[in-house]
C-alpha positions as CSV (number, residue, x, y, z in Angstrom):
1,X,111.0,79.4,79.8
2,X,114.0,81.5,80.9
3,X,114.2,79.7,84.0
4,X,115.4,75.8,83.8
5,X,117.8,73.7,86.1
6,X,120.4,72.2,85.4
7,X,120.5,68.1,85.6
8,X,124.4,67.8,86.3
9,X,124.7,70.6,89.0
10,X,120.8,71.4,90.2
11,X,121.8,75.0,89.5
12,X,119.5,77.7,87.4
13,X,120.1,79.0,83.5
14,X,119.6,82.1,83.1
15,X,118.9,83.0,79.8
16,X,117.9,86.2,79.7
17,X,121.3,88.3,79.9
18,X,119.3,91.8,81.5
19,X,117.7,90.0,84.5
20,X,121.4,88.3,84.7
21,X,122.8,91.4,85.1
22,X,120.3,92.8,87.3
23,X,120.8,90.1,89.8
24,X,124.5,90.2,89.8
25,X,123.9,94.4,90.3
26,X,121.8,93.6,93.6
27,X,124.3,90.7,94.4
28,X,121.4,88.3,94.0
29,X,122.7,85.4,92.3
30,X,121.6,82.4,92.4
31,X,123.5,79.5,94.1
32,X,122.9,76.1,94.3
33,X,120.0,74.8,96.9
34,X,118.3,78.4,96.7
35,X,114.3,77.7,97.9
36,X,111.2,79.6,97.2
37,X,111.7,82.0,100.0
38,X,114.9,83.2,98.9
39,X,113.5,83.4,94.9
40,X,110.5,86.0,96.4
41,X,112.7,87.9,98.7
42,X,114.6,88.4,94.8
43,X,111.1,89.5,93.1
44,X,109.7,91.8,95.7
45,X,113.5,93.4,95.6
46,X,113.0,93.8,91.9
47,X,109.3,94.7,92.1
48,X,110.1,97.5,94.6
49,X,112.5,99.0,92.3
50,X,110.6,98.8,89.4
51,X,111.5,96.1,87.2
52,X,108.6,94.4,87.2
53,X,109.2,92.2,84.4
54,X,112.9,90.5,86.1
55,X,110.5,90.8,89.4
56,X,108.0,88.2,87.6
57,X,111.2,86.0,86.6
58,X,111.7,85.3,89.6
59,X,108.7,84.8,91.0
60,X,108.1,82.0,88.5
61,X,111.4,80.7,89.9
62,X,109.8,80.6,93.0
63,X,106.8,78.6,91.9
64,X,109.3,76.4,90.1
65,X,110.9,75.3,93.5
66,X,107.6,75.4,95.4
67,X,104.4,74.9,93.3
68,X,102.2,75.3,96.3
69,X,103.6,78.0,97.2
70,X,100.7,81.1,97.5
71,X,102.8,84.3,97.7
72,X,105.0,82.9,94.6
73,X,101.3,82.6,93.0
74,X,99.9,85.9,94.3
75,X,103.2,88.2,93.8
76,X,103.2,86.9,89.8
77,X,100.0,87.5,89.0
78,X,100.2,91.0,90.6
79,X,103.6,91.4,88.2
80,X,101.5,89.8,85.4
81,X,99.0,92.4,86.0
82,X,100.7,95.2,86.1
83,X,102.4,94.1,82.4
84,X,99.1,94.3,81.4
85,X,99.0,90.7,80.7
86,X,95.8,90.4,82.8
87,X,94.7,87.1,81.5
88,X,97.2,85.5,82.5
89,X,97.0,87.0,86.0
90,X,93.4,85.8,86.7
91,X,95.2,82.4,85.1
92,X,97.1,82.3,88.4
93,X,94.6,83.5,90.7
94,X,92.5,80.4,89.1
95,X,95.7,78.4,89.7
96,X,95.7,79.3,93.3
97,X,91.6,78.0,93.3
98,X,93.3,74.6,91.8
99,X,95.8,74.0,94.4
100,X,93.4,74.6,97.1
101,X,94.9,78.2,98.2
102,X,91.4,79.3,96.9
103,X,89.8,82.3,98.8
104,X,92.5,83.4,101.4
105,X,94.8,83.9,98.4
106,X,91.8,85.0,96.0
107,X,90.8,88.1,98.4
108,X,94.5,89.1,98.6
109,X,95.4,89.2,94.8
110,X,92.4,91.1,94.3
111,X,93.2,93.6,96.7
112,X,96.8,94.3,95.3
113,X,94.9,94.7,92.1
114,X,92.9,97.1,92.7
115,X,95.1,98.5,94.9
116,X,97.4,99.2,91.6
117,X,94.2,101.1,90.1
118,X,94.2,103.5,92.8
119,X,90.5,101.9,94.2
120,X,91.5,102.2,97.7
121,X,88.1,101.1,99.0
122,X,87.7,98.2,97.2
123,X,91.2,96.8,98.2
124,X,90.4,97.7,101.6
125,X,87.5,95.6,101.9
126,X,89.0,92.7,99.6
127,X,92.3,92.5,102.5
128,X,89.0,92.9,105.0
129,X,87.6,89.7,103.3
130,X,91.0,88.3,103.5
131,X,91.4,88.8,107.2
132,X,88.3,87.0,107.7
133,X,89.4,83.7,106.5
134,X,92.9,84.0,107.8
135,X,93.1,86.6,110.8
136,X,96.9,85.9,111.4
137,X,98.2,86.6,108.4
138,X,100.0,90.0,109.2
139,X,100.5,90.9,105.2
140,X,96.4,91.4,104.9
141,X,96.5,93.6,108.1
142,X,99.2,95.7,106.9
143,X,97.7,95.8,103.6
144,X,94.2,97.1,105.2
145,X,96.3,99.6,107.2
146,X,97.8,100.8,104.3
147,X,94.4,101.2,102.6
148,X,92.4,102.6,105.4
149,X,95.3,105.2,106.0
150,X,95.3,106.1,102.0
151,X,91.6,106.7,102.4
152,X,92.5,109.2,105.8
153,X,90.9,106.9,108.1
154,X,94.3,106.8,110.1
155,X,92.4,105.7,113.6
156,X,91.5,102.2,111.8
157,X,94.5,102.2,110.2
158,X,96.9,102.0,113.2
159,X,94.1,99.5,114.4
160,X,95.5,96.9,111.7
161,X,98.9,97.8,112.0
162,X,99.4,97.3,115.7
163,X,97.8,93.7,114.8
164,X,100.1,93.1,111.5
165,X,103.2,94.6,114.2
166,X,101.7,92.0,116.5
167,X,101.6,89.5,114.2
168,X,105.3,90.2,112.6
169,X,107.3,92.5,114.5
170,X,110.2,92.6,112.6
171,X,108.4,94.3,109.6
172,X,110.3,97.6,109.0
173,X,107.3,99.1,106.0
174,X,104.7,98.8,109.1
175,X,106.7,100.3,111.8
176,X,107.4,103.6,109.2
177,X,103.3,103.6,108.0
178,X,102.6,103.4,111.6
179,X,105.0,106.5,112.2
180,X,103.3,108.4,109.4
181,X,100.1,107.8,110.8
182,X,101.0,109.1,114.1
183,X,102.4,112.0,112.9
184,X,99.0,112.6,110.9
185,X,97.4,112.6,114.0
186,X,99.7,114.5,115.4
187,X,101.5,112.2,118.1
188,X,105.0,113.2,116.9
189,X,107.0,111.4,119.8
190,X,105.2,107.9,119.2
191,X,106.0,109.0,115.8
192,X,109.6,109.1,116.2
193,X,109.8,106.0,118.1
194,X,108.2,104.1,115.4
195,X,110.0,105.3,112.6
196,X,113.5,105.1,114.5
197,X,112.6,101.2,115.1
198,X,111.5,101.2,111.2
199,X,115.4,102.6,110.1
200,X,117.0,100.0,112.7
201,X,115.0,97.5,110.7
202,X,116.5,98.8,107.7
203,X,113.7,100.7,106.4
C-alpha cells in the first residue's frame, strides 16, 4: 500500500516520492485529521490534470478514511479503468454492490466508463438510469447534460442542467456547459451571464 497512518501522530506516509511531490506542487499536503472529502477534492484535482495514477492514490486514501464512502469507490474505479486495470475496476463497482451503494453507484460508474470510450449514448442512458433511483443527486444530472449536449441534443441538455444547477448551485463546470449550450443555440446574452457566474466560481 503507499498509503498507511501513522500510530504515534494519526498522520499519512507517503511512500511514493512523485505523488509527494505532486501534492506539495498543488499545495495539497496532507495534515493531520484530513477526511474523505478533502482526500477526493485531491484526486479529482489530480484526475483533471491528468495524473490519473497519483489521482487513484488518493482516492484510495479516501476510502481509507471512509469505507462507505460511494464517490471514493466510484472516482477509483473510474482511475482504475482508465489504467487499464479494468478488473479491478468492476472489483470496486462489486465492492460498492457489497456495501449496499449497489445500483445508484452501479449506473454512475458505468456511465463514466463508457463515457471514457467515447459511447455517449450509452452513458447518457446509464446517468438516465442513475437519475431514476436517486433524482437529487445533481452529479447524474450534470453528467446527462453533458452527454445529451455531446450527442447535439442541447434542448435536453440545458433540461438537466438547470435541475443539476438547481440541485447544486455553486457548481462552476455546469454554469460554463450551460453557457456553451446557450451559445449553441444561439442565446448569446444568457450565454454570457452563465459563463461570467461560471468564472466567479472559479471556472
Amino acid at each position: 500500500m503507499i498509503v498507511s497512518r501513522t500510530i504515534s501522530k494519526g498522520g499519512w506516509i507517503i511512500e511514493d516520492a512523485k505523488i509527494y511531490e505532486s501534492l506539495l506542487e498543488a499545495d495539497q499536503l496532507p495534515v493531520e485529521g484530513d477526511t474523505a472529502a478533502k482526500w477526493l477534492d485531491r484526486g479529482q484535482m489530480l484526475f483533471l490534470a491528468g495524473e490519473i495514477e497519483h489521482a487513484l492514490w488518493c482516492f484510495q486514501a479516501a476510502s481509507e478514511c471512509e469505507p462507505v464512502n460511494g464517490p471514493a469507490i466510484r472516482s477509483a474505479a473510474r482511475a482504475l479503468y482508465l489504467l487499464g486495470r479494468e478488473k479491478e475496476a468492476f472489483d470496486r463497482v462489486e465492492q460498492a454492490y457489497a456495501l449496499g451503494l449497489a445500483r445508484f453507484e452501479y449506473w454512475l460508474g458505468r456511465g463514466f466508463m463508457a463515457m471514457d470510450e467515447d459511447r455517449q449514448e450509452e452513458a447518457c442512458w446509464c446517468f438516465e438510469a442513475a437519475i431514476e433511483i436517486k433524482n437529487d443527486d445533481p452529479t447524474a444530472w450534470f453528467m446527462r447534460g453533458m452527454m445529451e449536449g455531446a450527442l447535439g441534443r442541447c434542448e435536453d441538455a440545458l433540461v438537466s442542467l438547470g435541475r443539476s444547477l438547481d440541485l447544486d448551485p455553486q457548481r462552476a463546470t455546469a454554469w460554463a456547459l450551460t453557457g456553451e449550450m446557450m451559445e449553441a443555440l444561439g442565446r448569446t446574452e444568457e450565454a454570457r451571464v452563465c459563463l461570467e457566474t461560471a468564472a466567479k466560481l472559479g471556472f
